[in-house]
C-alpha positions in Angstrom: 0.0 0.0 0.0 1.7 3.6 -1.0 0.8 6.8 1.1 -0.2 9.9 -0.8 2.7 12.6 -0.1 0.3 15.2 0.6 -1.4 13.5 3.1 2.0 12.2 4.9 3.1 15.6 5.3 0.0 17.3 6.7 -0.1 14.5 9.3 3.5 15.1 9.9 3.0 18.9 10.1 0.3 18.2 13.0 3.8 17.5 15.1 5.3 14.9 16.9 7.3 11.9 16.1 7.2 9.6 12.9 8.2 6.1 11.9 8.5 6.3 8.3 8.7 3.0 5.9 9.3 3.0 2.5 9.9 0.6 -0.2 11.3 1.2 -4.0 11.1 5.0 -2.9 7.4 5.0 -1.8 6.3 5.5 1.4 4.1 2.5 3.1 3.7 3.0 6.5 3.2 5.7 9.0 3.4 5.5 12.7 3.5 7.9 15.2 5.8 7.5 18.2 4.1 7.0 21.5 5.7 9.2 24.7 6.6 6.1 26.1 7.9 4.3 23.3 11.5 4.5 22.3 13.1 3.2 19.3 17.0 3.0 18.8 19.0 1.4 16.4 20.8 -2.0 16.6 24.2 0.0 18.0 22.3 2.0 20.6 20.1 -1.3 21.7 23.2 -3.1 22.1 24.7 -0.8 24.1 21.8 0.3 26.3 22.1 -4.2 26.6 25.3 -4.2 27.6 24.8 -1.2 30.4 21.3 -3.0 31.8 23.9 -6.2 32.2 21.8 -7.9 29.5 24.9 -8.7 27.5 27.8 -10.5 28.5 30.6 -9.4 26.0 32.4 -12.6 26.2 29.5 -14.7 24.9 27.1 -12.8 23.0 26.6 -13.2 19.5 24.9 -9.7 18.7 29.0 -8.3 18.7 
């Protein structure tokens, strides 16, 4: 399913936080981000891991 541009950005103008997906350039999803919801990438996850004592360094396989 492709978004209509127009519509994207008048919901985006409304403020807030976005989760964009796309695919071959189009856009197919829009979610806004809840206050308490957080999203990080793999790097940032891993290391927020490893600080919570989630990750042992020695043994994980997400290195």
């Amino acid at each position: 399913m492709e978004l209509d541009i127009a519509e994207v950005v008048d919901i985006i103008r409304q403020g807030g936080q976005f989760l964009i997906s796309s695919e071959e350039g189009k856009i197919t999803g829009l979610e806004k981000v809840r206050k308490n919801q957080f999203l990080l990438t793999i790097e940032e996850f891993k290391e927020l891991s490893k600080d919570a004592g989630c990750i042992d360094e020695t043994e994980s396989k997400l290195q």
